[in-house]
N, C-alpha and C positions, 0 to 999 in steps of 0.2 A: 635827899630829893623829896617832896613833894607832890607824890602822886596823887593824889586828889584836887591837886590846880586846876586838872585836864581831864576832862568829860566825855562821852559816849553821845552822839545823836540816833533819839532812835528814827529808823528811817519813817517809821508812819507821818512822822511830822511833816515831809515834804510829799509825801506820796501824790497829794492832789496837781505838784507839779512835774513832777517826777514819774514817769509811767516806766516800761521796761527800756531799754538802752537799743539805738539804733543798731550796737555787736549784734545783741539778743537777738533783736528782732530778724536782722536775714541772717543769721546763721541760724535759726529753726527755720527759715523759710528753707535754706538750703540742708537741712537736715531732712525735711521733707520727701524733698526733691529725692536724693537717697532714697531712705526707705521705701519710697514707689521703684523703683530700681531696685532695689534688693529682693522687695518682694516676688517682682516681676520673674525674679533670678534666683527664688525659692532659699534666699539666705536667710537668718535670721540672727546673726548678729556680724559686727564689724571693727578691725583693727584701726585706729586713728594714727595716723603720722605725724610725719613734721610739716609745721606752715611755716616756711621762711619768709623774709620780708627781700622786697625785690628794692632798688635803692641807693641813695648814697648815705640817708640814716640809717645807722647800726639799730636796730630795737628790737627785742625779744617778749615782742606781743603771744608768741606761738603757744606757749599753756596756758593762755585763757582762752585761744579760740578752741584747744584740745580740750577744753575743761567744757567750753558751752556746748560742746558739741556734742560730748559724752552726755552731758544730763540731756537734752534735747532727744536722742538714740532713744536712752532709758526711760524717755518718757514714753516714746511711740512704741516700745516692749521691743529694741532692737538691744540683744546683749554687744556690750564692747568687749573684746578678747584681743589678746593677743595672737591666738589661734584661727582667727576669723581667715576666710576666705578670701576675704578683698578687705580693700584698706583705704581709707581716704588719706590723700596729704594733697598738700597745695600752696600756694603762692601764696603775698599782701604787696601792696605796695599802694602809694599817692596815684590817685592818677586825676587830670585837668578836664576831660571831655567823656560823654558819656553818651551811646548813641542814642539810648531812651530818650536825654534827654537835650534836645541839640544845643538849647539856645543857654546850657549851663554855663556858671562865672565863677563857680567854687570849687577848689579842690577837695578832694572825698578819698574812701578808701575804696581800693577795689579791692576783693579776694576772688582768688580763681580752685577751687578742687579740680581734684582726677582722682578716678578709682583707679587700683591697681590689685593685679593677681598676685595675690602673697605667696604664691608658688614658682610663677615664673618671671617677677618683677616687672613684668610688662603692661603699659596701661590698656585699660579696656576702649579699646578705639569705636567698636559701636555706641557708645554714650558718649552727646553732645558736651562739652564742657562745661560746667558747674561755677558757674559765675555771679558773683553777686555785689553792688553797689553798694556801699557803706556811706550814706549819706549827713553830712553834721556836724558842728564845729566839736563838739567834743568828743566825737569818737577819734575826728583825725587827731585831736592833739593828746589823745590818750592811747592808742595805735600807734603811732610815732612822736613821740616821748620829745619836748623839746625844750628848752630853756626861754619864756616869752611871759611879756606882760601883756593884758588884756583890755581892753577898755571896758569899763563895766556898761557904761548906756549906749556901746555902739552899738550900728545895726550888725547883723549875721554876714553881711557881706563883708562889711568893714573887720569886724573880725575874724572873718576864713581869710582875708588879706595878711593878716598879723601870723594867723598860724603858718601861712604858706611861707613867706618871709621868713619864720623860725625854721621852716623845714630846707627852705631851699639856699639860707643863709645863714646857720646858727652861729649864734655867740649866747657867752653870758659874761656875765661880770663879777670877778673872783678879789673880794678881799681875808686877804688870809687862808684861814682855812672855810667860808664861809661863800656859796654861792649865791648868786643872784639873777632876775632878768635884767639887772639896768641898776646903776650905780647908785640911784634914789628909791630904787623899789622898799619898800618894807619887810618884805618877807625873804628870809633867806634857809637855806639847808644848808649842816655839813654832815658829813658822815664822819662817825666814832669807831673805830676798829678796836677787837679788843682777842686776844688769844683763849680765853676761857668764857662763856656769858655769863658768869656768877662774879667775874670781875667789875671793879668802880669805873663809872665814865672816864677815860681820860683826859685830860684836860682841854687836850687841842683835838682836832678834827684830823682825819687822813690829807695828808697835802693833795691838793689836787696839778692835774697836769692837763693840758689840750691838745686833740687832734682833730684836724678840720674845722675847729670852732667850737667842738663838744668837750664838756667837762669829764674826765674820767678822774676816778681812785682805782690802787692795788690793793686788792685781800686777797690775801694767800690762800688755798686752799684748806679748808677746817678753820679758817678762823671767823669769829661772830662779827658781827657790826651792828650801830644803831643809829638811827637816826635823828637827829636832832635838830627841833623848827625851831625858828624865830619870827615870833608873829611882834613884830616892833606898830603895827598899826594902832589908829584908836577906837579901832573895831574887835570883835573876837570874829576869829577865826574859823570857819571849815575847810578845815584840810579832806582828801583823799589821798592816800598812802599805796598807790602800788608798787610791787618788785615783779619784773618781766612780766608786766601788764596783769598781774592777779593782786587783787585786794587784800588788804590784811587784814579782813575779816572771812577770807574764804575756809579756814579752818576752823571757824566759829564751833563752840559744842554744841549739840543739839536743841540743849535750849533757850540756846540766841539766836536759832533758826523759825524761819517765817512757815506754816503749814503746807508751804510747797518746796520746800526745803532751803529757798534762798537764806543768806546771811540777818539777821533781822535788824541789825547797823548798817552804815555808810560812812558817815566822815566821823571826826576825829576833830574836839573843843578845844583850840587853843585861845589861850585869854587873851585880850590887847597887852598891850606891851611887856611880852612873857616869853617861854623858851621852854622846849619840853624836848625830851628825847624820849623815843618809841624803839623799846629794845627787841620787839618782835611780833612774830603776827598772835593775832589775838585768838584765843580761845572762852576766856570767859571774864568775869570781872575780876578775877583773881590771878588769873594766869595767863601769860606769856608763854608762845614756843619762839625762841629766839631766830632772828635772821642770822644761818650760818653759811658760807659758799660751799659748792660741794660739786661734784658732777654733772648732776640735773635737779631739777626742781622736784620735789615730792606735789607737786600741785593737781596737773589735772588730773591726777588719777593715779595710784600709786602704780598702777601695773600698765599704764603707759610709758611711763621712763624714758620717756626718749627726750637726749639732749636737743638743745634748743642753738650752739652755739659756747661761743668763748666770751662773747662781749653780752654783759646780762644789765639791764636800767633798772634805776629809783628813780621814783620820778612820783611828786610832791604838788597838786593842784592848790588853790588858797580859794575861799568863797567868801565872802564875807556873812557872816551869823548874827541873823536879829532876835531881839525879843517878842517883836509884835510883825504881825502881817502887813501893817502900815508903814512899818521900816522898810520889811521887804518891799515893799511898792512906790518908797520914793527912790530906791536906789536907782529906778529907771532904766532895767536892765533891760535889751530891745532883741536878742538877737535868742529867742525861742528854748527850753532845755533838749536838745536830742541823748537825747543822751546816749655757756658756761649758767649755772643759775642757781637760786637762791633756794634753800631747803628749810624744813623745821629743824630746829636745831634741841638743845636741853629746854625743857620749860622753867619760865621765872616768876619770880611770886609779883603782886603789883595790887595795888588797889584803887578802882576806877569806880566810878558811878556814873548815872546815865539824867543827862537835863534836855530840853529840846527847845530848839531852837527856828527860825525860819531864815532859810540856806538860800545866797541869791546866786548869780551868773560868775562864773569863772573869772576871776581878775591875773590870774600869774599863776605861773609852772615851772616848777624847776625841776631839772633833770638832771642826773650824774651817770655815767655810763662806770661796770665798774670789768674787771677784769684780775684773771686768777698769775698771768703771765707777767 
């Protein structure tokens, strides 16, 4: 294989279009919200729970909203324990109408917190409920993980239509071991399973099966997986790679991190008419920690730990990647940027390099749901 076909974006490249991410942005607002309440309650630090998703899509968003919320705590000097006194966990789900804002036509995410007395499991009923609007086409279709093509110059409406549609209809389109959003798209995912991560790609993908219209694979408890794109376009490629809504660059080493600690990448070079398989989350240009299943996720925080569920997603965005700003600008992209579970596993060796590119709107998503059972 050929690792150096497939490149690094570094994110400064898109930054002018690309600000923080509508998650980001209200879950500090609602990290906020807390800490004046905590304060008020003379606490000074807090235990994070679980955020289940409310719904008829299975997705395991819940350690990256534990993961933004923990940095956001530690930003405002609220330590995160286990041993905290109160505890936040909370709801997610799609929702259609929002009373802020009346005369809305898009579906969005909501997330609902409650604090809770880690002593007597009871919620604190004197505090109003902790609610917040997740406004955006790409938070929902990265929140609720879905199998869908994009239109690249539609307007934002047109396209929260497409995502709804994947959410409230899903399919995709399965040949072999190779998914799809639609039997012509270009871009497709399979997943690689493999018993050791120092072992060869295998040659075929994990069979896939369907329920509800959702693509799932089996991996067995301990065993590794990889994932493997097909960028068949005559564009190159930006991918984004998450597993149970965290990046695989969240375990970046430190100095692939931004002065505020974020990751200092984002997508992930795949060449036009090419194939790469990504055997884990990234650490640094040399090294891989392998995608293994296991328990819980080591994600948002090692001493969170707390399971997320049986059913965990990959789920695979595509952008199309220019050389020049004036590519990006004929693509004509109209609709705004808002922008059981997976562990580190062995580290792998790998050799990448970093080129940069200009990343436009979201064209296609695929998503596989995977399970240990």
């Amino acid at each position: 294989m050929n690792r150096l076909t497939v490149m690094f974006l570094a994110l400064a490249t898109v930054a002018k279009v690309q600000a923080d991410t509508n998650v980001e942005l209200e879950l500090e607002a609602l990290a906020k919200d807390v800490v004046t309440i905590l304060q008020k309650q003379n606490q000074t630090s807090i235990r994070i729970g679980k955020f289940n998703a409310d719904g008829d899509i299975p997705t395991n968003f819940g350690p990256e909203f534990q993961r933004i919320l923990a940095d956001k705590f530690v930003a405002s000097k609220i330590t995160v324990s286990k041993d905290a006194l109160i505890e936040i966990q909370g709801n997610y789900g799609p929702a259609t109408a929002d009373p802020n804002v009346p005369d809305l036509k898009q579906m969005y995410t909501r997330i609902v917190a409650r604090l809770v007395d880690t002593k007597t499991r009871v919620v604190l009923d004197k505090i109003n409920s902790l609610s917040r609007a997740i406004h955006g086409n790409d938070a929902l279709r990265e929140v609720f993980p879905i199998t869908v093509g994009l239109t690249p110059n539609a307007d934002r409406q047109t396209r929260n239509d497409q995502i709804r549609k994947g959410i409230e209809s899903p399919k995709a389109f399965v040949q072999k071991t190779q998914i799809r959003s639609s039997e012509t798209s270009p871009f497709a995912v399979e997943i690689l399973v493999v018993n050791d991560p120092k072992d060869s790609n295998p040659a075929d993908g994990a069979p896939i099966t369907f329920s509800d219209g959702l693509p799932f694979v089996k991996i067995t408890k301990g065993q590794s997986y990889r994932v493997k794109i097909h960028n068949n376009a005559d564009f190159d490629a930006a991918i984004q790679l998450r597993i149970d809504g965290l990046d695989q660059y969240v375990f970046s080493d430190q100095e692939f991190r931004k002065p505020n600690g974020q990751p200092k990448f984002e997508q992930f070079i795949i060449l036009k008419k090419s194939s790469y398989v990504i055997s884990g989350w990234f650490r640094n240009l040399k090294q891989l920690d392998a995608f293994t299943v296991d328990d819980y996720a080591k994600s948002a925080a090692a001493e969170l730990k707390s399971s997320q569920g049986e059913i965990g997603t990959i789920s695979v965005a595509f952008h199309a990647a220019w050389n020049t700003p004036e590519e990006l600008n004929s693509e004509g992209g109209k609709d705004a940027r808002d922008n059981n579970a997976t562990r580190r596993g062995a580290t792998i060796d790998t050799n990448l390099i970093q080129i940069q590119k200009f990343v436009g709107v979201c064209r296609d998503q695929v998503s596989v749901r995977y399970t240990t059972k």
